[in-house]
PDB file with one MODEL, atoms N, CA, C and O in Angstrom:
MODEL        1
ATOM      1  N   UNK A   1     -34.685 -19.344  41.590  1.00  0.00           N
ATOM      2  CA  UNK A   1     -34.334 -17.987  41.228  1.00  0.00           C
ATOM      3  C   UNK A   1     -33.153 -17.539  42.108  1.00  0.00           C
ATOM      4  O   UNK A   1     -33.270 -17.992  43.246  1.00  0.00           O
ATOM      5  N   UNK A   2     -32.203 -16.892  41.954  1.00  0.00           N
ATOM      6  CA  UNK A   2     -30.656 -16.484  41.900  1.00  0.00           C
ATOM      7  C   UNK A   2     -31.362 -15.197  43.043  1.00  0.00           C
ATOM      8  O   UNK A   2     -32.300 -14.453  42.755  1.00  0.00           O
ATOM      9  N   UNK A   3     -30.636 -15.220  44.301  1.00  0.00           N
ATOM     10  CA  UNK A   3     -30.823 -13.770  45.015  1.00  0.00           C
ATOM     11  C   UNK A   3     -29.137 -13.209  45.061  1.00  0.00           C
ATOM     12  O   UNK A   3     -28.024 -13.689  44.843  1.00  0.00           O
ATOM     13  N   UNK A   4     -29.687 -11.982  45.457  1.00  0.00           N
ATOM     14  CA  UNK A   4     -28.994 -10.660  45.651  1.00  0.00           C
ATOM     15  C   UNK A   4     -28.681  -9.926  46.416  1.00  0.00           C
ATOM     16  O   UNK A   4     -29.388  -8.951  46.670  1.00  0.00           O
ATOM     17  N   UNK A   5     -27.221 -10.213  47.190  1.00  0.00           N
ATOM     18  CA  UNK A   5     -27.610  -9.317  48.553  1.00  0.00           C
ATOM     19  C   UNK A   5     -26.561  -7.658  47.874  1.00  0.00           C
ATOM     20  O   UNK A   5     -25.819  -7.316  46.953  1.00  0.00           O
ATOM     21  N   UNK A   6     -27.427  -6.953  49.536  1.00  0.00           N
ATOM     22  CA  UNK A   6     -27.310  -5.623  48.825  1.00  0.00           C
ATOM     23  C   UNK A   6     -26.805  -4.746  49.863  1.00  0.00           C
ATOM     24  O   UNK A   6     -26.874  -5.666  50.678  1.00  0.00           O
ATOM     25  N   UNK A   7     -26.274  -3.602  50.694  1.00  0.00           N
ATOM     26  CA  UNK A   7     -25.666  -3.075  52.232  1.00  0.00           C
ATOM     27  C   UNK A   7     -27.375  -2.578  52.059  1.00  0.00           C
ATOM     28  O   UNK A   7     -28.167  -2.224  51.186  1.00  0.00           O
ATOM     29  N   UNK A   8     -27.298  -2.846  53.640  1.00  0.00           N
ATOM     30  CA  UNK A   8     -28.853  -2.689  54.428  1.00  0.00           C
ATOM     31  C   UNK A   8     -29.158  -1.249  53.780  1.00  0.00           C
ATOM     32  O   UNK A   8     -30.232  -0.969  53.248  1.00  0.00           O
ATOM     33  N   UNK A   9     -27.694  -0.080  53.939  1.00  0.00           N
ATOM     34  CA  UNK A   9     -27.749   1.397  53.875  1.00  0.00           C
ATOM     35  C   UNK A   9     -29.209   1.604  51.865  1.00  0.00           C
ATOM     36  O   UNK A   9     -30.216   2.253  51.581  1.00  0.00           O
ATOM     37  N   UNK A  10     -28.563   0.873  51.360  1.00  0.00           N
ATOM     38  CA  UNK A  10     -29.285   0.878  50.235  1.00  0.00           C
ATOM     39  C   UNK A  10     -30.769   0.527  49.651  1.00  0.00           C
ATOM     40  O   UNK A  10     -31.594   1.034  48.891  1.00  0.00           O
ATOM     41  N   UNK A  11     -30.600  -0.792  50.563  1.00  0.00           N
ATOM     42  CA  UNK A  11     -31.810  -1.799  50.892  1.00  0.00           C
ATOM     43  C   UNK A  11     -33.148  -0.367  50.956  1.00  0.00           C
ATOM     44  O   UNK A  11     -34.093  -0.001  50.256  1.00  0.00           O
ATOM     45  N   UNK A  12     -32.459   0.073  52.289  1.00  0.00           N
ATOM     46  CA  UNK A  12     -33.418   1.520  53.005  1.00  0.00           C
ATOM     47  C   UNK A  12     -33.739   2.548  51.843  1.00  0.00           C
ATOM     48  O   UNK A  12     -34.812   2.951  51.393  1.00  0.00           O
ATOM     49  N   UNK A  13     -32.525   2.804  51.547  1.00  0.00           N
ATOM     50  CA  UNK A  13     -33.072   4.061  50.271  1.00  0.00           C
ATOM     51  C   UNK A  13     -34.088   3.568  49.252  1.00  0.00           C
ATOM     52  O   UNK A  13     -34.947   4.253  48.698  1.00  0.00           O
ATOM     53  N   UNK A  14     -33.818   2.077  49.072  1.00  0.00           N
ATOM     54  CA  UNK A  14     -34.573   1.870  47.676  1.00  0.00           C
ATOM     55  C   UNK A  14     -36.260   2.022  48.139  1.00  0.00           C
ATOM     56  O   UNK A  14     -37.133   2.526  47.433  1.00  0.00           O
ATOM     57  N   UNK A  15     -36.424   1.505  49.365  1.00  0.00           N
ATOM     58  CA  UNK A  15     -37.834   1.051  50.199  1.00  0.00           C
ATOM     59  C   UNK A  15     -38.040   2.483  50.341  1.00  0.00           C
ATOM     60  O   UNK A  15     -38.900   2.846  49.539  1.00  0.00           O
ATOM     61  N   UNK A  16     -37.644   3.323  50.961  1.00  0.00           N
ATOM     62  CA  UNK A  16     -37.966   4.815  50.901  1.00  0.00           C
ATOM     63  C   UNK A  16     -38.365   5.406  49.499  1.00  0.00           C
ATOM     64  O   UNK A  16     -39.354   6.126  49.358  1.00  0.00           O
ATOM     65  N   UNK A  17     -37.509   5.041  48.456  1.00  0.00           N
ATOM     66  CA  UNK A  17     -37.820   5.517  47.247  1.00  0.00           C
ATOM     67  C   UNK A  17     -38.711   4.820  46.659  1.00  0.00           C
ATOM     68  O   UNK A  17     -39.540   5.611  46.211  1.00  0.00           O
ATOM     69  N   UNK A  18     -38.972   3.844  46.434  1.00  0.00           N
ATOM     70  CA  UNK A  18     -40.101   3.174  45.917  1.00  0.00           C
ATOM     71  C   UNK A  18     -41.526   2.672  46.612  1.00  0.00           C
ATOM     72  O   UNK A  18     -42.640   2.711  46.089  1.00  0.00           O
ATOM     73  N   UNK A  19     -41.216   2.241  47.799  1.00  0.00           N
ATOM     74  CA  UNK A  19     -42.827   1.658  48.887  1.00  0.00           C
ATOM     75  C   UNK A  19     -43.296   2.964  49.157  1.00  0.00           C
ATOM     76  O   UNK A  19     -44.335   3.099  48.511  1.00  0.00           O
ATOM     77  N   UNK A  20     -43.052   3.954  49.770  1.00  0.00           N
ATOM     78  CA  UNK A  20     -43.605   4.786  50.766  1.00  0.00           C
ATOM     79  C   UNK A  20     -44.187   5.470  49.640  1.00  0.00           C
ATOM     80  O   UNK A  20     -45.349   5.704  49.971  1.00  0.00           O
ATOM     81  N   UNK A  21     -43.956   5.955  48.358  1.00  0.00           N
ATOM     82  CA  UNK A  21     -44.766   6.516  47.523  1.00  0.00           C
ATOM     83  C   UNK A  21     -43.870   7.878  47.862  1.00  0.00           C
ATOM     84  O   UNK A  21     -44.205   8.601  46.924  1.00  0.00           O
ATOM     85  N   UNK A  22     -43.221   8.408  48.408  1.00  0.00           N
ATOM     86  CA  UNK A  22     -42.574   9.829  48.269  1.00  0.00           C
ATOM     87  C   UNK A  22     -41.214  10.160  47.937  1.00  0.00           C
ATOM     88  O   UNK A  22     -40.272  10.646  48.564  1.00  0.00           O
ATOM     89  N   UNK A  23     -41.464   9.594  46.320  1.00  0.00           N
ATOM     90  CA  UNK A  23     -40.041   9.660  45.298  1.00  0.00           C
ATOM     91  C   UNK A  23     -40.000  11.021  45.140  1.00  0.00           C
ATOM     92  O   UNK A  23     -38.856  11.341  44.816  1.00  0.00           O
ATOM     93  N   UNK A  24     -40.783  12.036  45.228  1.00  0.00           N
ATOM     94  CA  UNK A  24     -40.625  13.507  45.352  1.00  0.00           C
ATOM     95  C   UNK A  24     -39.895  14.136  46.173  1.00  0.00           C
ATOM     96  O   UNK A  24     -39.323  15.186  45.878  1.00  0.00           O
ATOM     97  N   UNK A  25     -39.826  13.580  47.287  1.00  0.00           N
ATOM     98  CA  UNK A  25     -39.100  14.110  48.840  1.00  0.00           C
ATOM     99  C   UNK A  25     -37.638  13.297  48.928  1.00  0.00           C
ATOM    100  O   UNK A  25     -37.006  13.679  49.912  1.00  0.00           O
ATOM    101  N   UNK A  26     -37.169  12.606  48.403  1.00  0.00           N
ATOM    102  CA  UNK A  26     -36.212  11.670  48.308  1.00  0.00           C
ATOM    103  C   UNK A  26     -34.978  13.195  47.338  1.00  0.00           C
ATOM    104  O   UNK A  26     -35.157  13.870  46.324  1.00  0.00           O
ATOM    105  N   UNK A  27     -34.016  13.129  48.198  1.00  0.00           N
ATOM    106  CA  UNK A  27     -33.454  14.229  48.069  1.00  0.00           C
ATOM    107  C   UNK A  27     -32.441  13.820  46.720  1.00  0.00           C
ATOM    108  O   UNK A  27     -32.373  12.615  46.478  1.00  0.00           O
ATOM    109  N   UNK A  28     -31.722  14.675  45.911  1.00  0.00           N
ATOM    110  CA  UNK A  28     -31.027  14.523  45.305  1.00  0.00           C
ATOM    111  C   UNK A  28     -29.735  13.836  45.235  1.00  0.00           C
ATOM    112  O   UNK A  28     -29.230  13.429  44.189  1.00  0.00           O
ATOM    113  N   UNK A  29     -29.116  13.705  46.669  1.00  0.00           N
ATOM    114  CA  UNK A  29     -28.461  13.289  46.969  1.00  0.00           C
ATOM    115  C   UNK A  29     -28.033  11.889  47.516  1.00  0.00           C
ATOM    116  O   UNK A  29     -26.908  11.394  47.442  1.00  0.00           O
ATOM    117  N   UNK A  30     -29.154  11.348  48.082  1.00  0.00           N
ATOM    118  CA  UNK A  30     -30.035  10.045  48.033  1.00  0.00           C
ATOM    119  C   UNK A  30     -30.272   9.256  46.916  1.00  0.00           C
ATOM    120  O   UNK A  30     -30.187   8.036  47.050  1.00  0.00           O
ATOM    121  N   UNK A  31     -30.663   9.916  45.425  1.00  0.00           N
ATOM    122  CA  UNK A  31     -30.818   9.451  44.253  1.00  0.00           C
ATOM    123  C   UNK A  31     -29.738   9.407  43.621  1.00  0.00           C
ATOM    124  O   UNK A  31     -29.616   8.699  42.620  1.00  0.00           O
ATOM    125  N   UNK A  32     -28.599  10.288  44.182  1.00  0.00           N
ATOM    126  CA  UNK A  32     -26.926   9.630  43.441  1.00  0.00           C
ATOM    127  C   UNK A  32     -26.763   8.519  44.649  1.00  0.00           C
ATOM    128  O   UNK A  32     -27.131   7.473  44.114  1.00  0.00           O
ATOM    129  N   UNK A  33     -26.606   8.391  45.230  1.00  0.00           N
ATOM    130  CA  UNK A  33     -26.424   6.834  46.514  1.00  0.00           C
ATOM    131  C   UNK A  33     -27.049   5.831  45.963  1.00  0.00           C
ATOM    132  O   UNK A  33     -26.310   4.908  45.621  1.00  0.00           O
ATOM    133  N   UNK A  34     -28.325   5.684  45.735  1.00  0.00           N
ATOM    134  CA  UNK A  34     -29.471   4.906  44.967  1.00  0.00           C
ATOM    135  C   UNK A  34     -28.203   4.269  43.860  1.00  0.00           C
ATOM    136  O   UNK A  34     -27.518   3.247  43.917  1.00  0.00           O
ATOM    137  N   UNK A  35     -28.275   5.438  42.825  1.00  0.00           N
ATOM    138  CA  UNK A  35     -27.477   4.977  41.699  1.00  0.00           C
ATOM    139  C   UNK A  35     -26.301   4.172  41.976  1.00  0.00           C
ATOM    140  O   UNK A  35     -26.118   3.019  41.586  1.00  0.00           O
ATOM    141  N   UNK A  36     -25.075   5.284  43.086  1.00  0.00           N
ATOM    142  CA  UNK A  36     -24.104   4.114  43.025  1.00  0.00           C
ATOM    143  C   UNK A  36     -23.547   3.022  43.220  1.00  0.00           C
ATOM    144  O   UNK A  36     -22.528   2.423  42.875  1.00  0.00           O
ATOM    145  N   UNK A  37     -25.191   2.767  44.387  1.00  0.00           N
ATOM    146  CA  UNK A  37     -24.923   1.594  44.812  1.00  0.00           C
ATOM    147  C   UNK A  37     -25.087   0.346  44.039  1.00  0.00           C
ATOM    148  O   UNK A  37     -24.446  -0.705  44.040  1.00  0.00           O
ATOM    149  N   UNK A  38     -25.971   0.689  43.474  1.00  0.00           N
ATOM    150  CA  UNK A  38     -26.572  -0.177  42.327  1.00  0.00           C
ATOM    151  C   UNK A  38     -25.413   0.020  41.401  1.00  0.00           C
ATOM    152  O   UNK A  38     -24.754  -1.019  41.447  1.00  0.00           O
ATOM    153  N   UNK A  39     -24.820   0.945  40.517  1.00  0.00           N
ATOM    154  CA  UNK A  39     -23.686   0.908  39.763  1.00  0.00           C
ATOM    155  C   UNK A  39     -22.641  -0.148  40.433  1.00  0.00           C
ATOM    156  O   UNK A  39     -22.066  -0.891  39.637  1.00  0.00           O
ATOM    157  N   UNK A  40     -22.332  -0.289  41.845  1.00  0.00           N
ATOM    158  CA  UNK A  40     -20.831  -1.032  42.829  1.00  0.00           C
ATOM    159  C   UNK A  40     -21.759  -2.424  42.358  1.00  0.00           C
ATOM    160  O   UNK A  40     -21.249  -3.121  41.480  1.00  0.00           O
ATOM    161  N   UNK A  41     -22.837  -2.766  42.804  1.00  0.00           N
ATOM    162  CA  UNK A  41     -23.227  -3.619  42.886  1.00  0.00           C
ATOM    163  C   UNK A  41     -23.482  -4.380  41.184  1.00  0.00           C
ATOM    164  O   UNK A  41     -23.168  -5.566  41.283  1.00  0.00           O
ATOM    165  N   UNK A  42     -23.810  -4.141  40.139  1.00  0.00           N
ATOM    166  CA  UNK A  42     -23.672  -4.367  39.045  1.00  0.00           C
ATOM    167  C   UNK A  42     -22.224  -4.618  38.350  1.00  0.00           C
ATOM    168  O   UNK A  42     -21.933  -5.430  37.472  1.00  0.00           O
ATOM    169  N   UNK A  43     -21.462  -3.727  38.975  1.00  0.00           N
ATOM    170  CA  UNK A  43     -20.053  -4.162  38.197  1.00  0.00           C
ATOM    171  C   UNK A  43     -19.343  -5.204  39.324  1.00  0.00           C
ATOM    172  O   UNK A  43     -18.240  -5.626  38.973  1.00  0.00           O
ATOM    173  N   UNK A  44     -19.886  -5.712  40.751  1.00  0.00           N
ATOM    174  CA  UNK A  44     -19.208  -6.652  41.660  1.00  0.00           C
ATOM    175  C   UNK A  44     -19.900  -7.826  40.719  1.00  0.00           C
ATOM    176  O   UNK A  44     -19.021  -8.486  40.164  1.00  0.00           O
ATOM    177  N   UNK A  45     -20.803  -8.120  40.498  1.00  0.00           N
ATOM    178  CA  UNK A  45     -21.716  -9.144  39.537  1.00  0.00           C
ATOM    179  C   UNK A  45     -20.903  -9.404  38.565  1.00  0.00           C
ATOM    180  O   UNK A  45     -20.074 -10.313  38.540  1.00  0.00           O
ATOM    181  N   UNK A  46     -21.118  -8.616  37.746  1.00  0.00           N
ATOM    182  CA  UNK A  46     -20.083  -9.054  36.765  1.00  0.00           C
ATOM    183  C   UNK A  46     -18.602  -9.545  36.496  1.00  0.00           C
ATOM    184  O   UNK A  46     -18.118 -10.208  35.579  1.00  0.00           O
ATOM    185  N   UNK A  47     -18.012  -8.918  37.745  1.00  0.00           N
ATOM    186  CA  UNK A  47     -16.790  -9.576  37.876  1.00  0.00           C
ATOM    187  C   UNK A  47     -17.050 -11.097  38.514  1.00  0.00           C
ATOM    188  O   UNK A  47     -16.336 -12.084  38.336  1.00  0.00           O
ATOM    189  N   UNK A  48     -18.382 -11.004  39.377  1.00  0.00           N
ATOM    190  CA  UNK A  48     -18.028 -12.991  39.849  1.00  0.00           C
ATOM    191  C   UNK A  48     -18.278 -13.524  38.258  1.00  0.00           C
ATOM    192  O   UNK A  48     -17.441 -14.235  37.702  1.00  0.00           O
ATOM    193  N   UNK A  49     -19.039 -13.264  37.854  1.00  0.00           N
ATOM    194  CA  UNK A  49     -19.587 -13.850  36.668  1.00  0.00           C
ATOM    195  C   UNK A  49     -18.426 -14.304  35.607  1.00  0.00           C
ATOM    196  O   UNK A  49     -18.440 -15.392  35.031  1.00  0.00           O
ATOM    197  N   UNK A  50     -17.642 -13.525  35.476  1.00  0.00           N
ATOM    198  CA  UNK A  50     -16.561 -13.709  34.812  1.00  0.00           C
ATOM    199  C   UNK A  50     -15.362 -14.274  35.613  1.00  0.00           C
ATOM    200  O   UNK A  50     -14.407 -14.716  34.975  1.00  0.00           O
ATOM    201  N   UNK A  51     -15.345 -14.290  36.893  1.00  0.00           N
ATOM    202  CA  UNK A  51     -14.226 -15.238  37.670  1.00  0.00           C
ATOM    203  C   UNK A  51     -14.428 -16.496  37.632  1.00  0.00           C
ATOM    204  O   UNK A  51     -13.605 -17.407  37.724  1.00  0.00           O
ATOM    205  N   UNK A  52     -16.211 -16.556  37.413  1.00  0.00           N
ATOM    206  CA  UNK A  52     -16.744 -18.293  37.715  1.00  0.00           C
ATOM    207  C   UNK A  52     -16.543 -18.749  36.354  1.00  0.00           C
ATOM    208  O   UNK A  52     -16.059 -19.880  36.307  1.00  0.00           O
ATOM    209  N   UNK A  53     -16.868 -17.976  34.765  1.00  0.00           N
ATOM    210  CA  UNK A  53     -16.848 -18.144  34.152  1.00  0.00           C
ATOM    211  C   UNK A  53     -15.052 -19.056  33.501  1.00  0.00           C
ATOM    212  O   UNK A  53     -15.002 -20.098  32.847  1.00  0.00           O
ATOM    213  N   UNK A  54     -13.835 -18.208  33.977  1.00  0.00           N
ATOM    214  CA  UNK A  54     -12.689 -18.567  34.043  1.00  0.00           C
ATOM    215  C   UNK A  54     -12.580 -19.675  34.850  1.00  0.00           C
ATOM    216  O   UNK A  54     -12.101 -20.622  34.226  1.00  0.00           O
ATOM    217  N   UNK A  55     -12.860 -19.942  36.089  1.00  0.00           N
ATOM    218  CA  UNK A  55     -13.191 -21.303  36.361  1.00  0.00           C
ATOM    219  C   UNK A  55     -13.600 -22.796  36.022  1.00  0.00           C
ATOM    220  O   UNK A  55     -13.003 -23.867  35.920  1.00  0.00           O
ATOM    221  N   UNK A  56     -14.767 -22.398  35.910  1.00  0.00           N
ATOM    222  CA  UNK A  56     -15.669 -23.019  35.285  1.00  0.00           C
ATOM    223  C   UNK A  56     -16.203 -23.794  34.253  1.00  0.00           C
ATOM    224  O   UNK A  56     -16.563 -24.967  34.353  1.00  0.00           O
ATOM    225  N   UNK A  57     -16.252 -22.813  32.863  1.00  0.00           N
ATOM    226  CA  UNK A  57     -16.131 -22.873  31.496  1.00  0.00           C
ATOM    227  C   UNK A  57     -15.859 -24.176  31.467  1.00  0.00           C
ATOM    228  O   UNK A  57     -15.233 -24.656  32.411  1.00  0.00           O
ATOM    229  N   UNK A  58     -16.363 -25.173  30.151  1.00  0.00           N
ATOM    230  CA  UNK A  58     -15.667 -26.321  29.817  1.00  0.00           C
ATOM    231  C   UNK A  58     -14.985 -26.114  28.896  1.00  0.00           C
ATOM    232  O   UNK A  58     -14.144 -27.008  28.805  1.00  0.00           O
ATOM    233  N   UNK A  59     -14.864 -25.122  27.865  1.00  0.00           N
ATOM    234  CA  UNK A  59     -13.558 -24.768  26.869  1.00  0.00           C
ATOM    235  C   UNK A  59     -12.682 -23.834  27.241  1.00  0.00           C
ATOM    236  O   UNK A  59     -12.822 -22.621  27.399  1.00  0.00           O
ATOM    237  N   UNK A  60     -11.473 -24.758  27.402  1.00  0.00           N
ATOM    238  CA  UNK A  60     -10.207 -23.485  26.926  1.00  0.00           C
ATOM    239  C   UNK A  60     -10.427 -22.269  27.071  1.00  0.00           C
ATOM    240  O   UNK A  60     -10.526 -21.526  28.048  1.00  0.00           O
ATOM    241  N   UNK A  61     -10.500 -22.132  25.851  1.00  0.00           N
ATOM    242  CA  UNK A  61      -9.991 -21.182  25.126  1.00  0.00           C
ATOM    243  C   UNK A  61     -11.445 -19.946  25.583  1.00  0.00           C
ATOM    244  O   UNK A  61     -11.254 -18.731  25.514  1.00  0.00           O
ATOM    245  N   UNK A  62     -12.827 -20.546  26.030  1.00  0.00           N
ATOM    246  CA  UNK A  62     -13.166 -19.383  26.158  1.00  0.00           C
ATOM    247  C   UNK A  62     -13.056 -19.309  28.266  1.00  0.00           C
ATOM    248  O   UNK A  62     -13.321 -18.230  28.796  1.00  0.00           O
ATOM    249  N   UNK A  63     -12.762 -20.221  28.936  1.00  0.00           N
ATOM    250  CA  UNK A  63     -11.842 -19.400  30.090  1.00  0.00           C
ATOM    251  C   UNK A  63     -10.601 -18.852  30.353  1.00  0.00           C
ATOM    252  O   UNK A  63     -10.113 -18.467  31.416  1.00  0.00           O
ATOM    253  N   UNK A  64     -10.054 -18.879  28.942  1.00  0.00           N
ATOM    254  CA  UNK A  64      -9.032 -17.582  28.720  1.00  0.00           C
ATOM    255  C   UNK A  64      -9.144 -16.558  28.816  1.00  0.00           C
ATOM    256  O   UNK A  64      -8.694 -15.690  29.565  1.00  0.00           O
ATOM    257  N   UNK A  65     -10.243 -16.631  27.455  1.00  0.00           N
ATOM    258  CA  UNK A  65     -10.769 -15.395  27.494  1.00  0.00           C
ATOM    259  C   UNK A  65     -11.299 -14.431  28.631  1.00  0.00           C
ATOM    260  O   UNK A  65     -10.884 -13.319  28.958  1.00  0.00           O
ATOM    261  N   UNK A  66     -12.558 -15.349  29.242  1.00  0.00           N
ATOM    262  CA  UNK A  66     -13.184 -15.140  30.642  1.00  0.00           C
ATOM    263  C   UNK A  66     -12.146 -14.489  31.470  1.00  0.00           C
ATOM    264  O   UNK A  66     -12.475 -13.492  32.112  1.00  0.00           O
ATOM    265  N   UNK A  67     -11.031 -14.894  31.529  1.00  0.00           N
ATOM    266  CA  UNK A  67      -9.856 -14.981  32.846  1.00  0.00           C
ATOM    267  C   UNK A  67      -9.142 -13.416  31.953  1.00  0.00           C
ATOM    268  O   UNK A  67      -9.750 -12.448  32.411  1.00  0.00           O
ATOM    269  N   UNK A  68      -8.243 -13.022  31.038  1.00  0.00           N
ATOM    270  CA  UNK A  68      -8.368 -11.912  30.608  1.00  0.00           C
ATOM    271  C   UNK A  68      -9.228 -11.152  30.658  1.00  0.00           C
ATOM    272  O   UNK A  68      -8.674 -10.080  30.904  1.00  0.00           O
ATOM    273  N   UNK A  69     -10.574 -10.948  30.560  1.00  0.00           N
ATOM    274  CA  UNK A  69     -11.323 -10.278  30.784  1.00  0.00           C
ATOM    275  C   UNK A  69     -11.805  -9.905  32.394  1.00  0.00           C
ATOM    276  O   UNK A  69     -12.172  -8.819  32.845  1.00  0.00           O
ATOM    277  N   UNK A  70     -11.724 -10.649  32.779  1.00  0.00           N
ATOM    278  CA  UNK A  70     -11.688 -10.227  34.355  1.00  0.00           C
ATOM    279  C   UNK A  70     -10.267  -9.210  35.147  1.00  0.00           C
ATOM    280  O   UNK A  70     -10.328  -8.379  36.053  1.00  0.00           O
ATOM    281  N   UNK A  71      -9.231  -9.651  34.455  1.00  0.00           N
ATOM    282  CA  UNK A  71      -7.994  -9.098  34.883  1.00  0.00           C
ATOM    283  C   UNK A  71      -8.003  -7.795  34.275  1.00  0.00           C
ATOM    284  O   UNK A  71      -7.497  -6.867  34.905  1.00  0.00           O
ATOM    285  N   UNK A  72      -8.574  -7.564  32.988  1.00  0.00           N
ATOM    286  CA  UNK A  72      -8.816  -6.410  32.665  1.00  0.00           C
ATOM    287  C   UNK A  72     -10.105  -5.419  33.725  1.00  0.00           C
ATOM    288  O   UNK A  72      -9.680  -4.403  34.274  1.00  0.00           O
ATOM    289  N   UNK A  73     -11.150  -5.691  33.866  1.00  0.00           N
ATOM    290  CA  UNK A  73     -11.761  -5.522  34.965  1.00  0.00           C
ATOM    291  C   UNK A  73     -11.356  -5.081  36.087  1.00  0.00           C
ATOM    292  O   UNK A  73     -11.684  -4.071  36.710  1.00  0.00           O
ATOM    293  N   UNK A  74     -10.278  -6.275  36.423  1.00  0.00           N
ATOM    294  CA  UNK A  74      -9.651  -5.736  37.755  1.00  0.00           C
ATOM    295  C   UNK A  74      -8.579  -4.394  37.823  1.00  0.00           C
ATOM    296  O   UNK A  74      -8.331  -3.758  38.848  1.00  0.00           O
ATOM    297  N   UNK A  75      -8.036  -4.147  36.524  1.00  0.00           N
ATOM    298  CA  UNK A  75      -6.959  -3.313  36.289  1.00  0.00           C
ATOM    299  C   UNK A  75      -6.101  -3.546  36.568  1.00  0.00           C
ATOM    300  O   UNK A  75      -5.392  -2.634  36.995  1.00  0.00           O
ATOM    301  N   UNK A  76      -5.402  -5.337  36.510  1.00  0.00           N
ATOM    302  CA  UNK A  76      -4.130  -5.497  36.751  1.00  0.00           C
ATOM    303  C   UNK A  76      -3.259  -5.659  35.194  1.00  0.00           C
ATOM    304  O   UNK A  76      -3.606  -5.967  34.054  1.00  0.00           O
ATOM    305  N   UNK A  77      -2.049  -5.299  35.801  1.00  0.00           N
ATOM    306  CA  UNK A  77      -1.527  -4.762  34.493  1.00  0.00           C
ATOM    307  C   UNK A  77      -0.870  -6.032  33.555  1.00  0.00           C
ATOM    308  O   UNK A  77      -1.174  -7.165  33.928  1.00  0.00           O
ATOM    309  N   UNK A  78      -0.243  -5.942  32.706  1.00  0.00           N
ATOM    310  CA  UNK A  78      -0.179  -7.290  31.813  1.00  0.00           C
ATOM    311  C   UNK A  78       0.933  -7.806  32.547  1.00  0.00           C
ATOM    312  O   UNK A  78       0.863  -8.954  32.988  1.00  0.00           O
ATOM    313  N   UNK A  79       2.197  -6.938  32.778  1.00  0.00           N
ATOM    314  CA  UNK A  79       3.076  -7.220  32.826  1.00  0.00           C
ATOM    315  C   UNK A  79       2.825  -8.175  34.248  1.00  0.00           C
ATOM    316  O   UNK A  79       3.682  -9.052  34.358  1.00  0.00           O
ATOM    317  N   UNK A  80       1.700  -8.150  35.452  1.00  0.00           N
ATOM    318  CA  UNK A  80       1.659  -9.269  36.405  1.00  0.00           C
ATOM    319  C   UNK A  80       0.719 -10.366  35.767  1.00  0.00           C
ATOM    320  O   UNK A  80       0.095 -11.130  36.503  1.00  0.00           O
ATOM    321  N   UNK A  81       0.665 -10.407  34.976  1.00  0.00           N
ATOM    322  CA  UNK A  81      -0.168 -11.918  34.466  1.00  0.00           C
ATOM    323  C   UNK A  81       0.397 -12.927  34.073  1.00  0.00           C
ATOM    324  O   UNK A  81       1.232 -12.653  33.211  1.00  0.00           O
ATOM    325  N   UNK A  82       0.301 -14.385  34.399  1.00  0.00           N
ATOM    326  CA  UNK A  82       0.771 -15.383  34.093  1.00  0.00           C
ATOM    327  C   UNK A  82       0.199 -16.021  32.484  1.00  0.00           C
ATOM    328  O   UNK A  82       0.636 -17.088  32.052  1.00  0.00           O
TER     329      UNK A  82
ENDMDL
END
């Protein structure tokens, strides 16, 4: 099974929000952190996924694709692409 690392800062919120049982007291502001970390962390995933994929891939034509799609991701613009 595939692990996941995560900044300790988050690690904490999630264990606060979920083990201790006091998702009530877990401030509002804490529950946008929660989210974005998990949001940074979901879209860093997906970009390896699609870098390894451009790598990787045994066809062409779909680590082209892969490799465009990552550059789009990244927001680099056309005009620097080879």
């Amino acid at each position: 099974m595939a692990k996941v690392q995560i900044e300790k800062e988050l690690f904490d919120l999630l264990v606060r929000f979920h083990v201790t049982g006091k998702e009530q007291e877990i401030l509002h502001r804490d529950r946008a952190l929660i989210r974005q970390g998990l949001e940074e962390k979901l879209q860093a995933m997906k970009l390896h996924n699609l870098y390894s994929e451009s790598k990787n891939c045994k066809f062409k034509e779909l680590r082209e694709t892969a490799r465009q799609l990552y550059l789009d991701e990244k927001g680099i613009h056309k005009d620097f692409r080879w």
